[in-house]
mmCIF file of the C-alpha atoms, coordinates in Angstrom:
data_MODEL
# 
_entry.id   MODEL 
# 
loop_
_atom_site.group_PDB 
_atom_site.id 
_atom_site.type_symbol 
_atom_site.label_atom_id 
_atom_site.label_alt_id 
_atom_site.label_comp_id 
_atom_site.label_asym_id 
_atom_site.label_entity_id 
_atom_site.label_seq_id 
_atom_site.pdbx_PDB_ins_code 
_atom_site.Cartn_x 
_atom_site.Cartn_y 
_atom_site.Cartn_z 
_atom_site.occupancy 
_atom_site.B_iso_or_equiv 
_atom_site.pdbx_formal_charge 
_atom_site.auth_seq_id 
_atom_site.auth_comp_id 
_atom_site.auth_asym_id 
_atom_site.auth_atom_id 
_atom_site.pdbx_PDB_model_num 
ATOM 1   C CA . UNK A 1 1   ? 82.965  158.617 79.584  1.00 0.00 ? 1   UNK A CA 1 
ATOM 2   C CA . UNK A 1 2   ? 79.796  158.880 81.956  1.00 0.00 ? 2   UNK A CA 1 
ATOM 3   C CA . UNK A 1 3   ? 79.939  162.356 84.268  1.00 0.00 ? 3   UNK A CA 1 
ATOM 4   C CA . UNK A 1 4   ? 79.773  158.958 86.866  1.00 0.00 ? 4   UNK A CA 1 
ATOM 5   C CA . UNK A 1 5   ? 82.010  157.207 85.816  1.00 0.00 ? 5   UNK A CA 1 
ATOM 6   C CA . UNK A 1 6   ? 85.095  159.921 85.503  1.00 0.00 ? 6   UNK A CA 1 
ATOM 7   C CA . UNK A 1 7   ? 87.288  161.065 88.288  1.00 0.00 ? 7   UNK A CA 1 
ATOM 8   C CA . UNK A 1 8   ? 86.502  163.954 90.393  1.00 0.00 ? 8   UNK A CA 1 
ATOM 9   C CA . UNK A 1 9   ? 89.380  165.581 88.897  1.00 0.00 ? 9   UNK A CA 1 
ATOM 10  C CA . UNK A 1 10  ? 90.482  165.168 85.145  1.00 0.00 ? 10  UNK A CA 1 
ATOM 11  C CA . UNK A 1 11  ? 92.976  166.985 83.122  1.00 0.00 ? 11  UNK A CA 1 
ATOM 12  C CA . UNK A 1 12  ? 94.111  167.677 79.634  1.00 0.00 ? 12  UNK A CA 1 
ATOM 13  C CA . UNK A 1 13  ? 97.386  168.895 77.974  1.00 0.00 ? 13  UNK A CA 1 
ATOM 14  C CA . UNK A 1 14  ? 98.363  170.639 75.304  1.00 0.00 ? 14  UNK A CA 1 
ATOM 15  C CA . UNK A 1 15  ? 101.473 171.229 73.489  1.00 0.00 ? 15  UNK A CA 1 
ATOM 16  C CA . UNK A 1 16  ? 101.236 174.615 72.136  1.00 0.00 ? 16  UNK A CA 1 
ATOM 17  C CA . UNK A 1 17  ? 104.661 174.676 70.698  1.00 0.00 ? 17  UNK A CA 1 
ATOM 18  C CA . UNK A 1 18  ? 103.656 171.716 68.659  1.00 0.00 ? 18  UNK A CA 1 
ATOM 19  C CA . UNK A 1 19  ? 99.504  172.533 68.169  1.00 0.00 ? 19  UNK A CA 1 
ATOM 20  C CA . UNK A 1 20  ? 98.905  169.173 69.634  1.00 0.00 ? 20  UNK A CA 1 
ATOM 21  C CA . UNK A 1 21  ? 97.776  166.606 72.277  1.00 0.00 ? 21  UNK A CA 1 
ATOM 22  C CA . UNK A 1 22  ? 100.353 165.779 75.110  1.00 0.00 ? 22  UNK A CA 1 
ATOM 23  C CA . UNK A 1 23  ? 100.280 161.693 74.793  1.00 0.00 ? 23  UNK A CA 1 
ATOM 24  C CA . UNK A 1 24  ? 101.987 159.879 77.588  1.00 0.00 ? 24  UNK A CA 1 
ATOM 25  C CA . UNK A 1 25  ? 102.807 162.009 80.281  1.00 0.00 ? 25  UNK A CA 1 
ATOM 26  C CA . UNK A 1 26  ? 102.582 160.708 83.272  1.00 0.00 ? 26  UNK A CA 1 
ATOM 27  C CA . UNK A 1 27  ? 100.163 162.342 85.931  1.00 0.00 ? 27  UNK A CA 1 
ATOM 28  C CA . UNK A 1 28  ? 99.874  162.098 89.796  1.00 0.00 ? 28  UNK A CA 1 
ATOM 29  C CA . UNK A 1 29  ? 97.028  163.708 91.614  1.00 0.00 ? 29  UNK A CA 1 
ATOM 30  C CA . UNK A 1 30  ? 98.418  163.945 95.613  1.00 0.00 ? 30  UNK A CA 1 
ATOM 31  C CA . UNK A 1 31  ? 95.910  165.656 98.687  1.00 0.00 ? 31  UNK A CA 1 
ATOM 32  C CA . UNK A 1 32  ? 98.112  167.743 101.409 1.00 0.00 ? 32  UNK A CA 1 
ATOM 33  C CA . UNK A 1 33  ? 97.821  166.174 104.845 1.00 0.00 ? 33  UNK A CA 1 
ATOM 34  C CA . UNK A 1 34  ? 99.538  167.383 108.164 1.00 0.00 ? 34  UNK A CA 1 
ATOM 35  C CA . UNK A 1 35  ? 102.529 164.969 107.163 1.00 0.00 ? 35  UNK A CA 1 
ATOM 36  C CA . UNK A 1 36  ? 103.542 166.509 103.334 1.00 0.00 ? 36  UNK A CA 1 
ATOM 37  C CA . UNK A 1 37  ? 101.694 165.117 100.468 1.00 0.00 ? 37  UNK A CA 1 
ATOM 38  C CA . UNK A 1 38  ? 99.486  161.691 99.953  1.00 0.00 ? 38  UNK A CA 1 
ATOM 39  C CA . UNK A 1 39  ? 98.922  159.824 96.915  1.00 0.00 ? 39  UNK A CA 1 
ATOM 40  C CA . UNK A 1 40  ? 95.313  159.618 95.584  1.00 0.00 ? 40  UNK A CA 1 
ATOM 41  C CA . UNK A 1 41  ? 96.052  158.425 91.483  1.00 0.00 ? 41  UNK A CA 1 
ATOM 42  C CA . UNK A 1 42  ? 98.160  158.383 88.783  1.00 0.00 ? 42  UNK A CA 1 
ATOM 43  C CA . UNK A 1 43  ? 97.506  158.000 85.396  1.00 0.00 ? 43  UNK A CA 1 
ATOM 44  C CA . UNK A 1 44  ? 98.885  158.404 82.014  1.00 0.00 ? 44  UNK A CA 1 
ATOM 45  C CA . UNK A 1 45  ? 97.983  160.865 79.552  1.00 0.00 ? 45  UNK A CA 1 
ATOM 46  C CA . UNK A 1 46  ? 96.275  159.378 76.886  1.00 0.00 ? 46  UNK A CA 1 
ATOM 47  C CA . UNK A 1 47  ? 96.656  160.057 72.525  1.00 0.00 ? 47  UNK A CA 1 
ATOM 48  C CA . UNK A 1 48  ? 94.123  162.895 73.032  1.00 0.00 ? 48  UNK A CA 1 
ATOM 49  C CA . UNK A 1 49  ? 96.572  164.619 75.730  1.00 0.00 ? 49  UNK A CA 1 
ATOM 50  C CA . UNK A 1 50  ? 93.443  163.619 78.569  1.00 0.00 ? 50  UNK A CA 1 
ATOM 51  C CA . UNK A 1 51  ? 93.140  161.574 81.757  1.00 0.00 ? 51  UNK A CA 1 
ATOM 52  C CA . UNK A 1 52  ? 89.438  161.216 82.715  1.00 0.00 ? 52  UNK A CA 1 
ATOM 53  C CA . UNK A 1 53  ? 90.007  158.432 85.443  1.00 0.00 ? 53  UNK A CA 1 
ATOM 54  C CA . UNK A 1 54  ? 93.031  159.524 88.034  1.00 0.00 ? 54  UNK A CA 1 
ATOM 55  C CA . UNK A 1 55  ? 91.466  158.856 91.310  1.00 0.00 ? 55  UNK A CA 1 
ATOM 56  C CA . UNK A 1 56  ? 88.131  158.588 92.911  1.00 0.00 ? 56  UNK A CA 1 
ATOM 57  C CA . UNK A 1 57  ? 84.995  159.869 91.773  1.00 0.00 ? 57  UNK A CA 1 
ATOM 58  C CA . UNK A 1 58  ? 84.457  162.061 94.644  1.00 0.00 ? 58  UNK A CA 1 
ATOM 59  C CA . UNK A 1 59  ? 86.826  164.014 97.110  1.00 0.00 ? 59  UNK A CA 1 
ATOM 60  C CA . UNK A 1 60  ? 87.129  165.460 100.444 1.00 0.00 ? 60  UNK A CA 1 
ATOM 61  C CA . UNK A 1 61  ? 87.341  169.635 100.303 1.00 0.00 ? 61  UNK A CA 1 
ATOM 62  C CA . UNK A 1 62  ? 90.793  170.206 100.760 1.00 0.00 ? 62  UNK A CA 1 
ATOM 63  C CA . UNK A 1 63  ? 94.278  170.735 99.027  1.00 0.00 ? 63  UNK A CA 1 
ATOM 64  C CA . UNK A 1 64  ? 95.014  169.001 96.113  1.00 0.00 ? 64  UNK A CA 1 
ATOM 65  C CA . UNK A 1 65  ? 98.067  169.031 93.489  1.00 0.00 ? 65  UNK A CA 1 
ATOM 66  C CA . UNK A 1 66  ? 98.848  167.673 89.660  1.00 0.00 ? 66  UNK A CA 1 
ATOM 67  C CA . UNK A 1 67  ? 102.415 166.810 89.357  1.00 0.00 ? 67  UNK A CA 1 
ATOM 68  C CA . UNK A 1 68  ? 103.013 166.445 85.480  1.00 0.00 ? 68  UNK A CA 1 
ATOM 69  C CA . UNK A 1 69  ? 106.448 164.785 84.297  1.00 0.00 ? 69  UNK A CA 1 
ATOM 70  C CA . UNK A 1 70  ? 106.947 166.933 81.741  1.00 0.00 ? 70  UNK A CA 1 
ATOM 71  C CA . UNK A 1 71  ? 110.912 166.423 81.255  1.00 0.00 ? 71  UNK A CA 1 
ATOM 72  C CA . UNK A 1 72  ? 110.084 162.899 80.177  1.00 0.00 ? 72  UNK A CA 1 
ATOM 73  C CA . UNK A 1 73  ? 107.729 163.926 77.593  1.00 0.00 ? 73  UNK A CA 1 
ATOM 74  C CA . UNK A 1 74  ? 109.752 166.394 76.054  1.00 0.00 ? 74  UNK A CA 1 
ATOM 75  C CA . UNK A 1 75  ? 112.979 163.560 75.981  1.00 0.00 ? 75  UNK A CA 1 
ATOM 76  C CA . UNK A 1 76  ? 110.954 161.658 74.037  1.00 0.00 ? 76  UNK A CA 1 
ATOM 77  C CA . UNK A 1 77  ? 110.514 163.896 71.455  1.00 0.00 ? 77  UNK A CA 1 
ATOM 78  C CA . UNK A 1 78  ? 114.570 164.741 71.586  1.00 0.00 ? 78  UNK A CA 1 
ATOM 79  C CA . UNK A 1 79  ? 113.484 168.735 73.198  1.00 0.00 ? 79  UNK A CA 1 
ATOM 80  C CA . UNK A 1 80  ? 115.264 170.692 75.568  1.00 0.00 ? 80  UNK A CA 1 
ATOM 81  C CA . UNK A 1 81  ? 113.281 171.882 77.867  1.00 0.00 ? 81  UNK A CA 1 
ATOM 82  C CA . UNK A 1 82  ? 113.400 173.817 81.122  1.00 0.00 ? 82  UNK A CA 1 
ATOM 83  C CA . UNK A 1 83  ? 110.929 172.804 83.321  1.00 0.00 ? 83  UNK A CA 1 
ATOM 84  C CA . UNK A 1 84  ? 111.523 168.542 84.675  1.00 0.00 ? 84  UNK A CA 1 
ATOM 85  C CA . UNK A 1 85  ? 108.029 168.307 86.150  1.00 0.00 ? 85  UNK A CA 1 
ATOM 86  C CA . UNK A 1 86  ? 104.687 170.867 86.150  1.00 0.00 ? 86  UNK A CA 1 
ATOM 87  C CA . UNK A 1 87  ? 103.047 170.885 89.378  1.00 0.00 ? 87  UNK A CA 1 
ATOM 88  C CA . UNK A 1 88  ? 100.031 172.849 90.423  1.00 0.00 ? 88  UNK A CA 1 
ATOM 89  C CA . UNK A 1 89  ? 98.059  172.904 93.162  1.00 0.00 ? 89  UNK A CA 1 
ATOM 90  C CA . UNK A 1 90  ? 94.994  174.104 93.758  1.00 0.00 ? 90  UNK A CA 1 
ATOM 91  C CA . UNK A 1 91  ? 92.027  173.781 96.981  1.00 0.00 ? 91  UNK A CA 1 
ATOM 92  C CA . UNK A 1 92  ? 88.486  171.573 96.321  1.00 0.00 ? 92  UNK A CA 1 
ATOM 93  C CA . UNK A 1 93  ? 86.101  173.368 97.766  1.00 0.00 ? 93  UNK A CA 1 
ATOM 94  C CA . UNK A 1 94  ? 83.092  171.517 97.075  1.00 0.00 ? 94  UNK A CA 1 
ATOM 95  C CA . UNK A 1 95  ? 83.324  168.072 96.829  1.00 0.00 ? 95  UNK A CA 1 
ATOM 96  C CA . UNK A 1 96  ? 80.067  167.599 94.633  1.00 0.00 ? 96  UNK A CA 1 
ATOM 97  C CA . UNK A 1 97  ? 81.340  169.169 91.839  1.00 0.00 ? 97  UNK A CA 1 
ATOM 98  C CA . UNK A 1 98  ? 83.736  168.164 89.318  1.00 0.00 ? 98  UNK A CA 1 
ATOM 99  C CA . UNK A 1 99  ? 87.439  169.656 88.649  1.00 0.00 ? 99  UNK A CA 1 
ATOM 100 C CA . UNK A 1 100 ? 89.328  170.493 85.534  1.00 0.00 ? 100 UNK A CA 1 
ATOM 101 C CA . UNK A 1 101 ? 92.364  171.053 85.012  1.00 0.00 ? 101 UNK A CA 1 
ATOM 102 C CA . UNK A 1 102 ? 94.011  171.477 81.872  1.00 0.00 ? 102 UNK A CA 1 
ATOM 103 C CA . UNK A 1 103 ? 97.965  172.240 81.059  1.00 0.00 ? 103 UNK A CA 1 
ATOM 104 C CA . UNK A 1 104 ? 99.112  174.163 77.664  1.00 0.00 ? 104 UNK A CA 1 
ATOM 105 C CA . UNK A 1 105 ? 102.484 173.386 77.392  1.00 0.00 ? 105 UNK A CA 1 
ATOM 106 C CA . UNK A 1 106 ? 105.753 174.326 75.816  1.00 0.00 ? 106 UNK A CA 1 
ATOM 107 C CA . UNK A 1 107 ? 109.326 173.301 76.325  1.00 0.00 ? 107 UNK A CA 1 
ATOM 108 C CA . UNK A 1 108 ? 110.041 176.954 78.223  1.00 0.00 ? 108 UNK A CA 1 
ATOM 109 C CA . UNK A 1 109 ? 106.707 177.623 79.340  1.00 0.00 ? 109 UNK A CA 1 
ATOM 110 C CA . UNK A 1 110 ? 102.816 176.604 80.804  1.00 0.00 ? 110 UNK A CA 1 
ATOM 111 C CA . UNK A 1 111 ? 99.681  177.914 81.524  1.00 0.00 ? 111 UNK A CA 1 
ATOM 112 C CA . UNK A 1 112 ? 96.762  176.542 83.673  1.00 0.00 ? 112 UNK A CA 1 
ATOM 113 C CA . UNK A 1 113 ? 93.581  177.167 84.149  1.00 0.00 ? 113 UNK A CA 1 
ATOM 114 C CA . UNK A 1 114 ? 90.135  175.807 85.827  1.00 0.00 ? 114 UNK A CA 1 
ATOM 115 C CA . UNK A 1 115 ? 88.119  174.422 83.157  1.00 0.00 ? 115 UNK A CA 1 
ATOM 116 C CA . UNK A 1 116 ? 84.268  172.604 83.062  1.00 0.00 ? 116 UNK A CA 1 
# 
């Protein structure tokens, strides 16, 4: 995928408790407003564990959040786990460049990070 083509903010998860890609987890990407939260994407986590398109190629500076659903993805694979949903937020400060955000992931635990 082109740098032009891809979203101006991407992610990728991993399951470290497995040592692979995170397929099918459903994503939303949501921008704070005076009024709570608004909707800018969803996607789908693809067989890699990525989403490259989940929203606009370019955003306003501002705060943003991934909600992850990770309780679904962990019921398909017949886990207990602890945590229903991942969600981070984080503030775009400049909206020229390009945001990523990847997950590592286990039933009882995550990590985040910025990444290029």
């Amino acid at each position: 995928m082109s740098a032009a083509s891809r979203s101006a903010v991407t992610t990728h998860v991993l399951d470290s408790s497995r040592g692979l890609p995170a397929a099918g987890i459903a994503v939303a990407l949501e921008r704070a407003t005076d009024n709570g939260w608004s909707r800018v994407g969803e996607a789908v986590t693809d067989d890699d564990g990525r989403v490259g398109q989940l929203g606009p190629s370019r955003l306003d500076a501002g705060t943003y959040r991934l909600t992850f659903e990770t309780g679904d993805y962990f019921r398909r694979l017949n886990v207990d786990s602890f945590y229903p949903q991942v969600q981070i937020a984080f503030h775009l400060a400049d909206p020229e460049q390009h945001y990523h955000v990847p997950l590592l992931l286990s039933p009882f635990a995550y990590s985040t990070y910025r990444g290029s």
